[in-house]
Structures are given as C-alpha cells and as structure tokens.
One Martini backbone bead per residue (centre of mass of N, CA, C, O) as a GRO file, in nm:
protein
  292
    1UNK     BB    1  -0.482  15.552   3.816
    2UNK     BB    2  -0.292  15.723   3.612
    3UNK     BB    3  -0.016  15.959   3.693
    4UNK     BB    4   0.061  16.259   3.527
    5UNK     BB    5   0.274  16.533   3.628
    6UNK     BB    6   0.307  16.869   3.511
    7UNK     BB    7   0.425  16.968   3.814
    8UNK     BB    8   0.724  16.979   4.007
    9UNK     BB    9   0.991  16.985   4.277
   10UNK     BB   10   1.181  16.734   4.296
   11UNK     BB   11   1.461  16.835   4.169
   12UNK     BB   12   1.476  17.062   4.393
   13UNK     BB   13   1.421  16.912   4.652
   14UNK     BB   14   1.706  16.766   4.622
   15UNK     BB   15   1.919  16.961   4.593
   16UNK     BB   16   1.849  17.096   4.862
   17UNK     BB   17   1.881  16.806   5.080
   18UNK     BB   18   2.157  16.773   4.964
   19UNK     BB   19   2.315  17.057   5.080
   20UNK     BB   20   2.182  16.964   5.363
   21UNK     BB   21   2.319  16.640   5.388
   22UNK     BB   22   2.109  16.460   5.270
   23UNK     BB   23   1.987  16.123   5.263
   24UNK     BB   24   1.784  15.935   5.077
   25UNK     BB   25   1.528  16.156   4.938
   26UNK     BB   26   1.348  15.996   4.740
   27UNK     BB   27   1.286  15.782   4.962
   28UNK     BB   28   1.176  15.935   5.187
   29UNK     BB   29   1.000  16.184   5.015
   30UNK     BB   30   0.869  16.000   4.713
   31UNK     BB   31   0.832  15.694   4.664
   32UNK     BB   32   0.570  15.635   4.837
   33UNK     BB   33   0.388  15.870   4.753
   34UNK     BB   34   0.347  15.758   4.447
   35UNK     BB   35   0.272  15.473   4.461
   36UNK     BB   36   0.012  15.549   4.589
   37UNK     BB   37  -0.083  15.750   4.374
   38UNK     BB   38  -0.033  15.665   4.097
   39UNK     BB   39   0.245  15.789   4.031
   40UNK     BB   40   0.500  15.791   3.703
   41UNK     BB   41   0.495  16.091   3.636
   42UNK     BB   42   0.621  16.402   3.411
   43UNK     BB   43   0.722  16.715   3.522
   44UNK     BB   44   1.054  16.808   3.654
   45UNK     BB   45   1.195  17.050   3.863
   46UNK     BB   46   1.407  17.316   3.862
   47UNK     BB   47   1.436  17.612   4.025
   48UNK     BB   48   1.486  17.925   3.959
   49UNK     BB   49   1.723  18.115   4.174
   50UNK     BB   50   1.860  18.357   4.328
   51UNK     BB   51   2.160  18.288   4.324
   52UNK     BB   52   2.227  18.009   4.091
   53UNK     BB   53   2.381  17.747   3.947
   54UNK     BB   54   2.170  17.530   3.778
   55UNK     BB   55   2.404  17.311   3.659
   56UNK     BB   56   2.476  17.201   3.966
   57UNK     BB   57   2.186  17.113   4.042
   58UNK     BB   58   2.109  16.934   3.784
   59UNK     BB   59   2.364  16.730   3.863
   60UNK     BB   60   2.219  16.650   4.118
   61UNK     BB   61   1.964  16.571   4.121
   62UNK     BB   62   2.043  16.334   3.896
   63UNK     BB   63   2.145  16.162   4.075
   64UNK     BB   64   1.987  16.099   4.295
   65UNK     BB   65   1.743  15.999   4.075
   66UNK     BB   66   1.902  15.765   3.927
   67UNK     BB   67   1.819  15.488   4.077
   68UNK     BB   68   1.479  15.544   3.950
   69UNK     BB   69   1.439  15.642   3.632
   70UNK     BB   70   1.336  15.345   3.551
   71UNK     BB   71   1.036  15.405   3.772
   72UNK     BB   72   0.997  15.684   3.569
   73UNK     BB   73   0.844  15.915   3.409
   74UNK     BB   74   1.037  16.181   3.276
   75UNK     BB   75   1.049  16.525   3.244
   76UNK     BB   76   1.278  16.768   3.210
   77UNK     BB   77   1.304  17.101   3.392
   78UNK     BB   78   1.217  17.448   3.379
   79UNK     BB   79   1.167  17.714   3.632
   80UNK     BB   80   1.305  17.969   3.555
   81UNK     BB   81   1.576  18.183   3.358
   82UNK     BB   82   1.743  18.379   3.531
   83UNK     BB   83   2.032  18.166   3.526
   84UNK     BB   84   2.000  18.237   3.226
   85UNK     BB   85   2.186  18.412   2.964
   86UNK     BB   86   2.178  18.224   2.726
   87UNK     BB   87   2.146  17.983   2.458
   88UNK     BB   88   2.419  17.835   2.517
   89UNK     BB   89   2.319  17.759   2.832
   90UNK     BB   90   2.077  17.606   2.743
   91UNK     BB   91   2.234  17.364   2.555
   92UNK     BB   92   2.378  17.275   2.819
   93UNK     BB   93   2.069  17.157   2.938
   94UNK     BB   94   1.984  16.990   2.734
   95UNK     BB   95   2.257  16.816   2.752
   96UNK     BB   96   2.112  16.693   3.034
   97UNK     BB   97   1.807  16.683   2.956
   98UNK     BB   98   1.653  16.933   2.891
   99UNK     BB   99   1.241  16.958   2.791
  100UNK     BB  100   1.161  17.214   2.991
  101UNK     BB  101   1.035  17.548   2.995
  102UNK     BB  102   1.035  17.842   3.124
  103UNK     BB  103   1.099  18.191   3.145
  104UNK     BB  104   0.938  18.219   3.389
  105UNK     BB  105   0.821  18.301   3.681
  106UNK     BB  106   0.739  18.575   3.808
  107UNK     BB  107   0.955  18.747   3.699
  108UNK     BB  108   1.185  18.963   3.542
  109UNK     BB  109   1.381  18.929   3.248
  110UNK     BB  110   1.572  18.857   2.949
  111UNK     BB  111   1.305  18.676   2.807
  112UNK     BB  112   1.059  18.802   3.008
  113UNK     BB  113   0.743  18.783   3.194
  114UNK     BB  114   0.573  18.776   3.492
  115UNK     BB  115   0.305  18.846   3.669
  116UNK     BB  116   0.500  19.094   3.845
  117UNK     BB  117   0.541  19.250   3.655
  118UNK     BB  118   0.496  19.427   3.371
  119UNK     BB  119   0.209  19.472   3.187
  120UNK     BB  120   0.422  19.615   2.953
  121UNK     BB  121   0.581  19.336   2.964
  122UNK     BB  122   0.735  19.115   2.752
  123UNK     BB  123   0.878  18.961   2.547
  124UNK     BB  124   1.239  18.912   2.434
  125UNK     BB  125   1.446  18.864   2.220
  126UNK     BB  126   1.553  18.648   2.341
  127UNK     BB  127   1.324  18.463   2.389
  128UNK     BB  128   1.258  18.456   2.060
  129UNK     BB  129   1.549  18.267   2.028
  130UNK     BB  130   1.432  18.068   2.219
  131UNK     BB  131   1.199  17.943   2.103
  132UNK     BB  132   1.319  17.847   1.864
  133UNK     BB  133   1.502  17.645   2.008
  134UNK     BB  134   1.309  17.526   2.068
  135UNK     BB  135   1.117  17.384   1.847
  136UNK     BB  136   1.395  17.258   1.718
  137UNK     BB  137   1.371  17.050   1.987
  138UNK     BB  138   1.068  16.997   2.078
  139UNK     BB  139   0.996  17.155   2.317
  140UNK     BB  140   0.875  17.235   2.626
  141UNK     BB  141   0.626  17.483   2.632
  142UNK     BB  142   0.561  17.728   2.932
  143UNK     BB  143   0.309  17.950   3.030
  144UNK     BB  144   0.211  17.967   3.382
  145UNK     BB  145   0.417  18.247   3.476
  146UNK     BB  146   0.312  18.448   3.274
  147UNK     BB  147   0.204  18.734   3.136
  148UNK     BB  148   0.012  18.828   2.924
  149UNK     BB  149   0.169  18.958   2.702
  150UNK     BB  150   0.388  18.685   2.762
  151UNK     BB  151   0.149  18.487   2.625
  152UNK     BB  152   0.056  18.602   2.347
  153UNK     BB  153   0.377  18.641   2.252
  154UNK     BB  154   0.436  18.391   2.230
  155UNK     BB  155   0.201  18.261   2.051
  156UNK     BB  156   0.328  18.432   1.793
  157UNK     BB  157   0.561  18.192   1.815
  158UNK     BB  158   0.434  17.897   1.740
  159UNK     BB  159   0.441  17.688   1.951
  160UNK     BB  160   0.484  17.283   1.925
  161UNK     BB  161   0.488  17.251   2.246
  162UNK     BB  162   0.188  17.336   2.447
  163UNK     BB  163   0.183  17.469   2.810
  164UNK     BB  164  -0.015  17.508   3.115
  165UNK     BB  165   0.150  17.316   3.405
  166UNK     BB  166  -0.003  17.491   3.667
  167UNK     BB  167  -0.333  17.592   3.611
  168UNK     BB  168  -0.640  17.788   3.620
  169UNK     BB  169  -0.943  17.936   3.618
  170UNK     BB  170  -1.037  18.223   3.673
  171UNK     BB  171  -1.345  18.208   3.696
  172UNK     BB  172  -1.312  18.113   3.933
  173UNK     BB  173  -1.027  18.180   4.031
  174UNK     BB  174  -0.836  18.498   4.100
  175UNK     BB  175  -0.582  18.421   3.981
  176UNK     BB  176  -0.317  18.547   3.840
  177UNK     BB  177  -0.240  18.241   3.733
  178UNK     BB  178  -0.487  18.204   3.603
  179UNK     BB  179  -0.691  18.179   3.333
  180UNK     BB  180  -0.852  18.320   3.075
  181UNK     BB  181  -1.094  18.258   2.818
  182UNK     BB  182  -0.880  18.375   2.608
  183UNK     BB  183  -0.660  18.189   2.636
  184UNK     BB  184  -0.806  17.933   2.620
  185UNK     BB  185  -0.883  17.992   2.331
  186UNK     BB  186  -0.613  17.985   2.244
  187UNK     BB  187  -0.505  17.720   2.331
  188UNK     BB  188  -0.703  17.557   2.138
  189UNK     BB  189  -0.635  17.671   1.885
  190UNK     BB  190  -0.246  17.554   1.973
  191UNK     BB  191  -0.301  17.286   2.111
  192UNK     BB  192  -0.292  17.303   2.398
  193UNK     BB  193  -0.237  17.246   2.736
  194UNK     BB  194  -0.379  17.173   3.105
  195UNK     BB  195  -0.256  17.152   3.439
  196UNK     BB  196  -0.407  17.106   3.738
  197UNK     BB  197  -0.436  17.304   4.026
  198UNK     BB  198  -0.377  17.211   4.375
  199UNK     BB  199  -0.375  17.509   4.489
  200UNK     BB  200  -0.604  17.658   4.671
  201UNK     BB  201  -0.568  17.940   4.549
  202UNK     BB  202  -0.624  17.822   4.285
  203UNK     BB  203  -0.936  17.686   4.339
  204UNK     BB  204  -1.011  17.896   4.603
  205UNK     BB  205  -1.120  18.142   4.834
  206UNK     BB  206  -1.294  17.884   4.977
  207UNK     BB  207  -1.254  17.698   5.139
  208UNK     BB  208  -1.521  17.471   5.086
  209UNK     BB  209  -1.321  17.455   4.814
  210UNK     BB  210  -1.109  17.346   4.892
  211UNK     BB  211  -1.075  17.071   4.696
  212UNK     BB  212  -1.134  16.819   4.475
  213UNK     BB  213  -1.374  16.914   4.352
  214UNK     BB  214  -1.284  17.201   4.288
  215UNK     BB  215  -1.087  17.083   4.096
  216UNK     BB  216  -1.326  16.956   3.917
  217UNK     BB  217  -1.421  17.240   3.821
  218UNK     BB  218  -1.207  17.308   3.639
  219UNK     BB  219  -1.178  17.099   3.460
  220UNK     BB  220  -1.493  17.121   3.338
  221UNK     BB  221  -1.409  17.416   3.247
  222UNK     BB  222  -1.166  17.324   3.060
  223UNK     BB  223  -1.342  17.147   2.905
  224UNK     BB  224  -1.532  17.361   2.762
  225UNK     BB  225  -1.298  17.518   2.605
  226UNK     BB  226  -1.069  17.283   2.534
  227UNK     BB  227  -1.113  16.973   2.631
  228UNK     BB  228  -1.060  16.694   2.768
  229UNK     BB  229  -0.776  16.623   2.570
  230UNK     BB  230  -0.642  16.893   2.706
  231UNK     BB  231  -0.640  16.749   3.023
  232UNK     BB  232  -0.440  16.785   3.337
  233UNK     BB  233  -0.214  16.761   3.560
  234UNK     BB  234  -0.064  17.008   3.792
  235UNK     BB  235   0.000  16.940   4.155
  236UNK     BB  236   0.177  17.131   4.311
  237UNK     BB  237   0.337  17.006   4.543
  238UNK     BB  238   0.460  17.120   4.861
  239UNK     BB  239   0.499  16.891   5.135
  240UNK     BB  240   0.872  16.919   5.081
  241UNK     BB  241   0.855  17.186   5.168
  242UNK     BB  242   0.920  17.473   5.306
  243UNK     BB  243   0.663  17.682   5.401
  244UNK     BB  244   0.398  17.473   5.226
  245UNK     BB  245   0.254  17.222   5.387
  246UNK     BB  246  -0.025  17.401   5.334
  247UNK     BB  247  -0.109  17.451   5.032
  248UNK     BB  248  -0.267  17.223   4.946
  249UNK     BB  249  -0.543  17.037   4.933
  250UNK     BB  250  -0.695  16.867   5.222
  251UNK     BB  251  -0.741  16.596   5.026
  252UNK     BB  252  -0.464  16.724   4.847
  253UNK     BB  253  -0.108  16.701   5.019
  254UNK     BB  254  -0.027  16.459   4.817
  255UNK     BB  255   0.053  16.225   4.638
  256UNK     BB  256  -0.073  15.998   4.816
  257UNK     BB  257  -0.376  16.125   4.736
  258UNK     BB  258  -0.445  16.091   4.460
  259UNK     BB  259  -0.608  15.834   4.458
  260UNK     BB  260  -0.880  15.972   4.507
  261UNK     BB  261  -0.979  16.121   4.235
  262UNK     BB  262  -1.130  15.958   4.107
  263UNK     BB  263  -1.365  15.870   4.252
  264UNK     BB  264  -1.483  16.172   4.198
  265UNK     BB  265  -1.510  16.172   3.901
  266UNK     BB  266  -1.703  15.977   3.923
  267UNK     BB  267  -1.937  16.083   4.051
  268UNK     BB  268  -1.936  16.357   3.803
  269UNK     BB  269  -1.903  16.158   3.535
  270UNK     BB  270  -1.673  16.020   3.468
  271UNK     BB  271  -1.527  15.824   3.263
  272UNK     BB  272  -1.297  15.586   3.179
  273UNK     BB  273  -1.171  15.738   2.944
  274UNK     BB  274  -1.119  16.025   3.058
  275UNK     BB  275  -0.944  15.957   3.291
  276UNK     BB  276  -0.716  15.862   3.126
  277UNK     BB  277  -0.666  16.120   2.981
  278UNK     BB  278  -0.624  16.266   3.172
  279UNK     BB  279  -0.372  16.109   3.389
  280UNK     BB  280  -0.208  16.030   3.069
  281UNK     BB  281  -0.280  16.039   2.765
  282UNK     BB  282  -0.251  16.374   2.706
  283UNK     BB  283   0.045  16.380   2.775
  284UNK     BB  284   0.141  16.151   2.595
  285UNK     BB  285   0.061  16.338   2.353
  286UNK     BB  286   0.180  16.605   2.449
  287UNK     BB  287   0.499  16.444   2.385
  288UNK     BB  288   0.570  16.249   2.130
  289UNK     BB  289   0.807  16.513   1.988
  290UNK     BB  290   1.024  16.428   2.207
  291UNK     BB  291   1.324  16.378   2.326
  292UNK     BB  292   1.418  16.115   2.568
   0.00000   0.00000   0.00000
C-alpha cells in the first residue's frame, strides 16, 4: 500500500537539526523509515513556534531536502502562522512553495484562535483575508488545530480545498483536538477530507486500544460520517522529535511501521479498492487544483 502523509514534522525536524549542526538529517533520520514503510509523500510542515525566523527555518528545511525531492510527492506546509505577520509576508512563503497552512496551531494568533485559545474567539479579520488569499492561490486549507467557533468561521468563507489533516472522532476518543459529529458533518457538506491522526491519545484514553485497530475503529466512524472516499492518513508521527518519542501508538510509532497498517484494515474487512483509496487516491484527489 502507498501511503500519502497528511501531516509530518519532517520539514521543521529538518530545520531543528540543521541548526544544532546536524548532517545529512533526512538519510539518517527519515529516508529508510519512509521507503520502509511505504510513504511517498503527503504534506510536510515546518511548525511556527514562538521568536522563529518562519522564512530562514523554510529555506534550510527545503535545502536539506533537495537532494531527495524528486523521491518523494510533497507538498510544503505551515502549521501554524503565528510568526506571519501579514498577508504579503504569507505570499513571500507562498513564492518559496508553500501550499498548505493551518492559521493556528494551538494558540491565539491574528489570523484565528487555536483549541487552546478563548472558545467565543473566533476567526479574525485578517483570517479572512487570508482565506481568500488562499481560495485564489488553490491552497489547502487546514482546520486541524482550530477551536470550534474558527472552524466554523472558517467554512463560512467557503474554503476550496479543505481538511482536518491530522485529527480523529471526538465520539471514540474526548481530545480537545478530535472532531464532533457535526464538524464531520460540516466537512461532508464542503467536501472536506480527515487525515487520521495516530497519536496515541488521539485514538483513545484506554491503553489497550493506543494501536493500529484503534485506529483503524477511527477510519470506520470517519468513514460512516464523511464517506471512506474522504479519509486519509494524517499520521504526525513524532519518533524524531526530542521528548516525543513515544507519542504515536504502540505498533504504530513510526513511519517505518506503517507498512503494517494494510494487514489490519484487510482483517477489518476492508477491499483492496478502499485502501488504495484510504492510503494514496484520497489525498491526490483532494489536491488536484494544488499548484505544484
């Protein structure tokens, strides 16, 4: 099975150990785990933390990953724009390849409000200003890490290629990050897609389901909601992170692991159609009118 990522750390992981003097980061730490487990690509993101150059981080990730780039279908993100300040300092990321962003991760920004954030504090003017920026560049919109009143917000600016690229079903599993049955209901309306997330307490509260099947009962409650024509993998693996490494679930805690993942969804019943569509087709259809 092909696997397209919805969601990787790959770009600022790069980043990170750029800086701390680190040489050739994605041989060591990401080309055999990917080819391992039969990812080809998906959406790799560079993570805005707080005083953070964004456009000096983006053109070291993108340097280190030269050498690999015609191995791998990417497209470049931004999770989170809290050190973008304007809508043309957003369009100078666009001219670098960035095609894929998230307004918030977790916190309050000038674009949105992240899950952390105040719940009657929504999307903000500039937000929206994004938006259409977005919408007429074609890029994928990202509500992942959005609180409820600017995920809502969001979809009333009619976003043109939208997704959750890295959450689960609050019904099985209460995190904060997790969608409820009337977002996925929204997201159906929009044709959204969900990238399921396999962080460990994003499948579930309860040990004995942190696994692939946990996940796999994710996929099945998103697929009854939205359609399985509209489930992706979104696996924020984080084995490569410092102070992470046991983030993702048990059999499933890195990408070199994921070539696993078909056997159970074959067990679970699921066609040989349906994974293809679940693991590469999903994703390449709802990125069709990307820019690449």
């Amino acid at each position: 099975m092909k696997i397209y990522d919805t969601h990787s750390d790959i770009l600022f992981n790069l980043y990170q150990r750029h800086m701390d003097g680190e040489q050739k980061i994605f041989e060591r730490y990401h080309l055999n785990n990917l080819k391992k487990g039969g990812v080809v690509g998906g959406i790799w993101v560079v993570y805005s933390e707080t005083d953070f150059d964004v456009f000096n981080a983006y053109k070291i990730a993108l340097e280190e990953f030269a050498p690999y780039k015609n191995k791998f279908d990417v497209v470049y993100g931004l999770e989170g724009l809290r050190n973008v300040a304007t809508i043309e300092d957003f369009d100078k990321l666009y001219n670098l390849g960035v095609r894929h962003a998230s307004l918030t991760w977790n916190e309050e920004n000038h674009f949105a409000t992240g899950v952390a954030g105040d719940k009657d504090r929504g999307l903000q003017p500039l937000g929206k200003e994004l938006l259409k920026y977005m919408n007429e560049k074609n890029m994928i919109i990202d509500v992942s890490h959005l609180n409820v009143k600017s995920f809502y917000d969001v979809l009333e600016e009619n976003p043109k290629i939208l997704i959750a690229s890295h959450s689960d079903a609050y019904s099985l599993s209460n995190h904060r990050r997790n969608l409820n049955d009337d977002q996925l209901k929204k997201l159906k309306e929009q044709n959204g897609f969900v990238g399921v997330n396999s962080a460990r307490n994003f499948v579930s509260h309860e040990k004995e389901k942190q696994n692939i099947d946990g996940l796999i009962d994710h996929i099945i409650y998103i697929g009854e909601h939205i359609g399985i024509d509209h489930v992706m993998f979104g696996l924020d693996m984080m084995d490569f992170l410092s102070d992470y490494d046991n983030a993702n679930l048990d059999d499933l805690r890195s990408h070199a692991d994921a070539c696993n993942i078909e056997s159970h969804l074959i067990k679970r019943g699921f066609t040989k159609e349906e994974i293809e569509m679940i693991g590469s087709k999903n994703f390449l259809r709802a990125i069709t009118n990307v820019k690449r």
